[in-house]
N, C-alpha and C positions, 0 to 999 in steps of 0.2 A: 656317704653323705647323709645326716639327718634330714628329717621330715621340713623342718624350719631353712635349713641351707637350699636344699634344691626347692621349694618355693619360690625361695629367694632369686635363684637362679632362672626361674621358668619367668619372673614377672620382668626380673631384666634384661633378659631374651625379648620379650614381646613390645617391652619399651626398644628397645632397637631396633626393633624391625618399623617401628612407629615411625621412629627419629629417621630411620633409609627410605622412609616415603616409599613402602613395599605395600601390594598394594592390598594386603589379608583383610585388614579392618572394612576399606572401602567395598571389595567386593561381598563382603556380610549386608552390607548396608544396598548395594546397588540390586532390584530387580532384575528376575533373568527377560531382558528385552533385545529386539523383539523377540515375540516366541512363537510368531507366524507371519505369513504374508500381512502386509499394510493395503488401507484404501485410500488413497489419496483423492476425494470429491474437489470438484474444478465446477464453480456454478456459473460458469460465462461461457457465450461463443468463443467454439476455434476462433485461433488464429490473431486472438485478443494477446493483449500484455500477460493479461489474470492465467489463461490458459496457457501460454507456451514455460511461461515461468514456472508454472505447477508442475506440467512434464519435464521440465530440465531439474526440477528439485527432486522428484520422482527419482528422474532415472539415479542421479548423483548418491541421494540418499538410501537407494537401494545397494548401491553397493558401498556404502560407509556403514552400511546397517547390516547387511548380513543376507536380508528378504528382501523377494520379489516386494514391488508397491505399486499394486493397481489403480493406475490414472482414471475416475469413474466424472463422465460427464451429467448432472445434476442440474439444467439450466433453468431459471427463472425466478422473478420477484427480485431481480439485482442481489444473486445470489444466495439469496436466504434460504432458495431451499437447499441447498447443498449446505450450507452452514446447521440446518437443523439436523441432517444426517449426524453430522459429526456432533453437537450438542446431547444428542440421545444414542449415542454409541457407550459401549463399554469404559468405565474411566482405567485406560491403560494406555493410551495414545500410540493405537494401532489404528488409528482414523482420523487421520490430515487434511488440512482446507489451508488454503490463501484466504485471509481477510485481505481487503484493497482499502483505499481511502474513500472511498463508496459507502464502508461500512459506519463509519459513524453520522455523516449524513442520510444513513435510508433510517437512522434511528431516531434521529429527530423530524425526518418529512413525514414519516408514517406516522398514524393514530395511534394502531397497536403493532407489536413487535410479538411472534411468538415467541421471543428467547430477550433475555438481558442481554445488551451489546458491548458488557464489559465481563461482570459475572459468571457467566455461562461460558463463555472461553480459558481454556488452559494457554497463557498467552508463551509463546516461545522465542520469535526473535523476530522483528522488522528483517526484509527481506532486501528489496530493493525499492529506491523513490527516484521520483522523477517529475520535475516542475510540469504545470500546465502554461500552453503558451497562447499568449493572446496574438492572431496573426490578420492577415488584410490583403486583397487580392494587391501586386504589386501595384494595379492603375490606380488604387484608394487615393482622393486627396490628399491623407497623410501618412506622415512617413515615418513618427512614432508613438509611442502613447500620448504621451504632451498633446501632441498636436491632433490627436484623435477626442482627446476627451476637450478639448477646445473647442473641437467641433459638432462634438455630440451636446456639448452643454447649448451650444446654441441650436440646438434643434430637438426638443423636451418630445417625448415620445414619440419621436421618430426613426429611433436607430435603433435598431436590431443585431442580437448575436445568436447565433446558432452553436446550438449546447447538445446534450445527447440524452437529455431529460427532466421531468419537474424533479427536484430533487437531486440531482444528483451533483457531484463537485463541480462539476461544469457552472450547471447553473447558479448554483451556490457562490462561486466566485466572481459569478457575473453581475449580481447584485450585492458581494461587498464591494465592487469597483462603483458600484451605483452609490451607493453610502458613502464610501471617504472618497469619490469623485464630484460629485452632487448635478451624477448627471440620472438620463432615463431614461437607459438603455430596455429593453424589453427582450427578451430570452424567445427561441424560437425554435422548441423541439425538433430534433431530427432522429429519422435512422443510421447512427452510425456516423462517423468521420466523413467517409467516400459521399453522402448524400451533402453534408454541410460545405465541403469542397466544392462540389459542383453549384453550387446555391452562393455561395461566396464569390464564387471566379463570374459565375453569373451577374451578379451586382443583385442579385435579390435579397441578400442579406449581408449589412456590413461589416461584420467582424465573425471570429468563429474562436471560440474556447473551447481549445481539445488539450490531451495527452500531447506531451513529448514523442512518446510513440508512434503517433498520429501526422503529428504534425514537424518532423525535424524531414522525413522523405519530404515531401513537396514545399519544404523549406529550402532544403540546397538544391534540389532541381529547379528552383528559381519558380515554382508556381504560385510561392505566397512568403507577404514578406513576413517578417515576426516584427511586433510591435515591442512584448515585453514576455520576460518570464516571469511564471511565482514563485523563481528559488529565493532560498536565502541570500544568498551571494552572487556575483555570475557563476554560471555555469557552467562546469569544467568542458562537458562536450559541447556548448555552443558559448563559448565566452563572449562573444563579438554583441553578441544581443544584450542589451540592458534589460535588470530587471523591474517586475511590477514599482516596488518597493523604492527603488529611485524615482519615481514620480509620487507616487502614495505612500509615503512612508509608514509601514506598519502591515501591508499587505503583503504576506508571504503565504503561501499553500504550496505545500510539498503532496503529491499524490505519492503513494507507495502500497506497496504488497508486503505482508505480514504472516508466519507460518503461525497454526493456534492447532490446538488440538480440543480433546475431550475435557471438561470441566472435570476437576475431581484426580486425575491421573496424578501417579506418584511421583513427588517432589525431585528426585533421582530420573525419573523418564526425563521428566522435560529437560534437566539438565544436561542429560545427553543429547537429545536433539540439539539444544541450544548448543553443544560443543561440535556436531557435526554441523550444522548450517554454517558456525563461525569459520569451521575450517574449511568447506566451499567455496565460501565466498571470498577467502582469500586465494584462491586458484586464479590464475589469467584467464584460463580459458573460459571458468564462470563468470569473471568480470566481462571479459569482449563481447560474452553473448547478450548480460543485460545490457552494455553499452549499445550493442545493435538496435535493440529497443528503446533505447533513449534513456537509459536511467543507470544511476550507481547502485555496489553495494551500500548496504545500511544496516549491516549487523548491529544486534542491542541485546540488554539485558530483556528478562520475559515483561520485569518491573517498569521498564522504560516502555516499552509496546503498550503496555497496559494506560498508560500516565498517556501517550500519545492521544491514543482511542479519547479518554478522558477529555484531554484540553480540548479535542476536536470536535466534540459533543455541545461542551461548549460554546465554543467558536459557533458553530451554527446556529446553536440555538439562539443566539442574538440578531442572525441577519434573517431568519426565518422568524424571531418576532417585532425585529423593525421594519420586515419589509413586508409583515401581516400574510406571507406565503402560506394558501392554505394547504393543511395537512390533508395530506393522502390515505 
């Protein structure tokens, strides 16, 4: 065979192997990942939404990956310092965080941010979401949002909600309901769910904007009733409840968890992670566990995570400058 024949030959070999989706080309293209143990930083208390979802993506992802992934407790500033760990980590996305729906609201209640809240993330795949639920000790005079914000309009800074911080989506949604209700309600810092519970059932404060998480247990044990959701639609685990949005139309807040890595990591890593979360997340037994917790899968592109963050930035930044909420 001449020089020019088997050339020939070699190049339409290589095109067939192209055309069989074999995998030579890609693996030239794909980084050898990972190439050590992972850190997985979790910036919230145990036993939170943020933290058990972190260790369940840990463990899962540790063996779709090949490496140990060390779960590293990181707690304070609603996450942020765990998020800088990973922001000034190596760009090779050997160092994992959960952003929450937390995260685009601490970015506009704060002055200054150490890190860009879009930028500075290697964004990979929405995780899981889950509405926030507006609820009412069962003895409240009313008995659903209609009839609460009827009641609160006629009693102008009187009525109080208990939220789990300045800032944060709690409060944040307590004051759009303030805007497209045109009532004036006033927010009432607590520690945690467990304190706003006790404070609610008490009568000392009338309403309480928590997590799904939080608040679906002493929903069906009958200790609070739910007013409304902020899902999109009804909600598949609690259908029965109407949402925000059929009284307020336009009011939707979906809280959720989001996997992100180091800013800069190669195009190829994140794609793999984003192939192993998607495949996760469609396991049952990953779904029953976030269901436990109150929330669905939400797998996304990295581009759709990113576009979330985004709108949600926004979103705030209008009820934190009509409702003059000063920055922290």
């Amino acid at each position: 065979m001449g020089p020019t024949r088997a050339l020939g030959a070699v190049l339409v070999g290589l095109f067939s192997l192209q055309l069989l989706g074999l995998p030579r080309a890609h693996a030239a293209e794909t980084p050898d990942y990972p190439r050590h143990p992972l850190r997985f930083m979790i910036g919230f208390a145990p036993g939170g939404s943020a933290d058990l979802v972190s260790r369940l993506l840990a463990q899962k992802l540790s063996e779709k990956l090949g490496q140990p992934i060390v779960a590293e407790q990181k707690m304070g500033a609603t996450g942020i310092l765990a998020n800088e760990v990973v922001v000034r980590a190596a760009p090779d996305g050997h160092v994992l965080v959960l952003l929450t729906g937390g995260h685009a609201a601490s970015a506009v209640i704060m002055k200054t941010m150490p890190h860009d809240p879009v930028h500075d993330f290697a964004m990979v795949s929405t995780v899981t979401g889950y509405p926030m639920v507006i609820s009412a000790s069962p003895d409240a005079p009313f008995r659903n949002l209609a009839e609460f914000i009827t009641w609160a309009r006629a009693r102008p800074n009187q009525v109080t909600y208990a939220m789990s911080g300045i800032g944060s989506v709690h409060h944040l949604l307590g004051e759009l309901i303030n805007i497209e209700a045109g009532t004036q309600m006033t927010g009432i810092p607590l520690k945690g769910a467990s304190q706003s519970l006790v404070e609610v059932l008490g009568g000392r404060i009338d309403i309480m904007v928590e997590t799904a998480t939080a608040s679906f247990g002493p929903i069906k044990g009958g200790r609070l009733r739910a007013l409304a959701l902020s899902s999109t639609g009804r909600y598949p685990l609690m259908p029965d409840v109407p949402t925000i949005a059929e009284t307020l139309p336009g009011v939707e807040v979906t809280s959720w968890l989001g996997l992100a890595t180091t800013p800069g990591t190669p195009r190829p890593v994140i794609d793999r992670l984003n192939r192993e979360v998607r495949a996760l997340l469609a396991e049952r037994e990953v779904q029953a566990r976030l269901a436990d917790l109150g929330g669905v899968a939400i797998p996304s592109t990295p581009e759709e995570m990113r576009d979330r963050v985004e709108r949600e930035i926004v979103r705030w930044t209008r009820v934190v400058e009509l409702k003059k909420i000063e920055r922290q």
